[in-house]
C-alpha positions in Angstrom: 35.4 32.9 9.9 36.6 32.7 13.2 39.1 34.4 15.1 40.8 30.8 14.7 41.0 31.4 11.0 43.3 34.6 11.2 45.8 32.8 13.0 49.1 33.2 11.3 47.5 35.6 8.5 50.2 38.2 7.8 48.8 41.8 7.3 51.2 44.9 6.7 50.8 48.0 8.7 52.2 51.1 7.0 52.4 54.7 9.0 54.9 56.5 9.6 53.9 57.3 13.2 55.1 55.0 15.3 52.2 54.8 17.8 49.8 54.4 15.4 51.7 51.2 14.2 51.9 50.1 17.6 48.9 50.6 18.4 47.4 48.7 15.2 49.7 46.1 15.4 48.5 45.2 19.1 45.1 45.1 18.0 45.7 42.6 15.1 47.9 40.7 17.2 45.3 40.1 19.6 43.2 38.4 16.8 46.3 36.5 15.9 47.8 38.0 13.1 51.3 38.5 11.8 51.5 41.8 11.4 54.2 43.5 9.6 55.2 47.1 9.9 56.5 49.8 7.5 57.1 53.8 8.5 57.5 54.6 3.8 56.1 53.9 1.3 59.5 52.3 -0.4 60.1 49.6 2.5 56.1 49.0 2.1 56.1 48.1 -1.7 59.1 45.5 -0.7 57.3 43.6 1.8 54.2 44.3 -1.1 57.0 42.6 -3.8 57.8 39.8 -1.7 54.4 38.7 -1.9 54.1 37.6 2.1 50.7 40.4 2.7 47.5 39.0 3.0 45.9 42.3 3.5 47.6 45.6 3.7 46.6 48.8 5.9 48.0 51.7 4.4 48.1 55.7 5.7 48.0 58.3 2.5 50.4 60.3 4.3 54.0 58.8 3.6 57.3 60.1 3.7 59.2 59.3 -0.2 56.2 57.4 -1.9 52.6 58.9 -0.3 50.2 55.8 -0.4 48.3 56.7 -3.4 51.3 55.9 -5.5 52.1 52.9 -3.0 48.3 51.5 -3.7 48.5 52.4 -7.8 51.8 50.8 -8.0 50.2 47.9 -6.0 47.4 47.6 -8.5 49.5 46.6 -11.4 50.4 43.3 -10.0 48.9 42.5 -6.8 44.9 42.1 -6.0 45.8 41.9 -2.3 43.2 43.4 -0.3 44.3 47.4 1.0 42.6 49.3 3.6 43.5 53.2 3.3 43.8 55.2 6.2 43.9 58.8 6.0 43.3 62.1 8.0 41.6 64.1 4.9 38.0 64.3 5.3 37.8 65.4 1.6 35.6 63.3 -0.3 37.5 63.3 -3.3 40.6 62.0 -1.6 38.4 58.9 -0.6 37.1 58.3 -4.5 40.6 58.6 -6.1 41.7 56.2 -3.3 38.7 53.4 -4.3 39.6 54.2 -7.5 43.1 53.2 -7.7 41.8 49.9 -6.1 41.0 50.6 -2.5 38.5 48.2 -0.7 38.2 50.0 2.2 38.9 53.3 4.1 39.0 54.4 7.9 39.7 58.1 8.5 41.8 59.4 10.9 41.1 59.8 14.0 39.9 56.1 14.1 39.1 53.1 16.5 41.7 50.6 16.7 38.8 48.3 17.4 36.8 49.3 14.6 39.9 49.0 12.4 40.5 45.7 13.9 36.9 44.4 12.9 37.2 46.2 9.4 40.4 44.0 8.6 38.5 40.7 9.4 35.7 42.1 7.4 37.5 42.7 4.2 39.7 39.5 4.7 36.2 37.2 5.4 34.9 38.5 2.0 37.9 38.6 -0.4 38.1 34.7 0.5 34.4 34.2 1.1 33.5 32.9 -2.5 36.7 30.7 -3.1 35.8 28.9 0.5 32.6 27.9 -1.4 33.0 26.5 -4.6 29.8 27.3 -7.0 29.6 27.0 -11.1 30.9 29.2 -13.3 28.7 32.1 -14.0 28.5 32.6 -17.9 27.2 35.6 -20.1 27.8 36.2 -23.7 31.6 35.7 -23.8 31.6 37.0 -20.3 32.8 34.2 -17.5 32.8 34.5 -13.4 34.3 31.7 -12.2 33.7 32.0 -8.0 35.8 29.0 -7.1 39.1 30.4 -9.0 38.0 34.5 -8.4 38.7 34.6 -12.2 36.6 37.2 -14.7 37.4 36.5 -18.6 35.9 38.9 -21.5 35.4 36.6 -25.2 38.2 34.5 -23.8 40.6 37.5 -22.3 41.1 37.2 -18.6 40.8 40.8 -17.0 42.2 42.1 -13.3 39.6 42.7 -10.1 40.5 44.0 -7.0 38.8 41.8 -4.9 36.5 43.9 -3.5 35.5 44.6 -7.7 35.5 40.8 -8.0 32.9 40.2 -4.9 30.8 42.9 -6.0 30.6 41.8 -9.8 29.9 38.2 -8.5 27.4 39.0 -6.5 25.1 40.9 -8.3 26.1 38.5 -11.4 25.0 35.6 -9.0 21.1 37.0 -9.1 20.8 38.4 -12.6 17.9 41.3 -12.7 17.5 42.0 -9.0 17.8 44.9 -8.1 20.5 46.1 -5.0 20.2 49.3 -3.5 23.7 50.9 -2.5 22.7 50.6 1.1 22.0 46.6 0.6 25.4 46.1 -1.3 27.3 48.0 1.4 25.6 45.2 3.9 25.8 42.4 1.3 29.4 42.7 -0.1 31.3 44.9 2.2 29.4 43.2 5.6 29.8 46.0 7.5 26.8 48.1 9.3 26.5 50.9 6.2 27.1 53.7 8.7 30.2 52.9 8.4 30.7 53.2 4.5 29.8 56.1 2.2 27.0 54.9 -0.5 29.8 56.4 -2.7 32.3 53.3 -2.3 29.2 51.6 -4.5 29.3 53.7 -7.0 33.0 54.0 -7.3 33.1 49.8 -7.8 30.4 49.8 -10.4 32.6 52.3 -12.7 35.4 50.7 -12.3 33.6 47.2 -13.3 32.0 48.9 -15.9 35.5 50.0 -17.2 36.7 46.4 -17.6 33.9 44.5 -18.9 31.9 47.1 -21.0 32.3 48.0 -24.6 30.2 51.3 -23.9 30.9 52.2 -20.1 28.4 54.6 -20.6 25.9 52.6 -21.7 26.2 49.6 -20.0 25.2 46.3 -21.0 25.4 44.5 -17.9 25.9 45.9 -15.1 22.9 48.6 -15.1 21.5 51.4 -13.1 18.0 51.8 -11.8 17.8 55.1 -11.7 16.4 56.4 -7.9 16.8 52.6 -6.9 20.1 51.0 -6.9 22.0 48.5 -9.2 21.3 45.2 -11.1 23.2 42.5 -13.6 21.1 42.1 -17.1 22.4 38.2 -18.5 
């Protein structure tokens, strides 16, 4: 994509510093966006509501409703992308956030640039496999559909993030290779892997395995190779 394709594409900015949202918003402008800003976490989940996000870039630290509870309120009805900011370095702060549905992070201090580049990254492949329309992907009662981004269990349709829905599909879409959490990072998220913890892997697979395993813990499909990396088993 383009900076072309952006055009128009609304993303919400939520701080509750004022320079920061300046500052992002200028950035995002520049590559034609519509940005939106919030300072809480309650005027952020009405814009959220009102359906008009494309993307949302979201800082932990909120006055009223703090952005976890922003993002896991999020979760129960929306799949649109979110991009966490936060100033914690603590790496359990960054798990709980990919956990509650997350698909990428930047921690503060941070690079409006890099931001900027992150937001077209996540957008570019949340859409990338409904741009190009492929056949359904079909395991045992299990069903990937790329065009559609829908994931069905024995005829039950089950929720992905999108970021859980492009990593599923991809491994899904070559069945017994084996991805190490360095290649996914490059493959999925398409960003340089310095810039991602291997950890954001390993977060997606257990929540995947969550939702489409009988035995989380002894998964069917989506298996490790221990000391190696990842791979789908058809």
């Amino acid at each position: 994509m383009s900076l072309a394709d952006y055009r128009g594409r609304p993303v919400l900015v939520v701080d509750d510093e004022p320079m920061v949202r300046e500052v992002v918003s200028a950035y995002l402008e520049r590559d034609g966006f519509e940005v939106m800003c919030a300072a809480d976490g309650r005027t952020a989940l009405e814009f959220i509501e009102s359906g008009s996000p494309h993307l949302v870039v979201l800082d932990v630290m909120l006055p009223e409703v703090d952005g976890f509870s922003v993002l896991s309120q999020m979760r129960r009805h929306s799949d649109v992308p979110v991009i966490l900011l936060t100033a914690r370095g603590d790496e359990s702060d960054r798990v709980l956030g990919l956990e509650l549905g997350a698909d990428d992070y930047v921690v503060k201090p941070f690079s409006p640039r890099e931001l900027a580049a992150r937001v077209r990254t996540v957008l570019k492949r949340s859409q990338h496999l409904a741009r190009d329309p492929e056949d359904k992907l079909e395991f045992d009662g299990l069903v990937i559909d790329p065009t559609t981004r829908d994931v069905s269990l024995d005829g039950s349709p089950i929720s992905f993030t999108p970021k859980e829905f492009d990593l599923l599909a991809f491994l899904a879409g070559s069945p017994r290779q084996v991805f190490s959490r360095v290649q996914l990072l490059g493959q999925v998220w398409d960003s340089d892997p310095g810039w991602q913890d291997p950890s954001t892997v390993t977060v997606h697979v257990r929540r995947i395995r969550q939702k489409i395993e009988a035995k989380p813990d002894k998964p069917k499909w989506l298996t490790t190779v221990w000391g190696v990396g990842y791979r789908f088993e058809p």
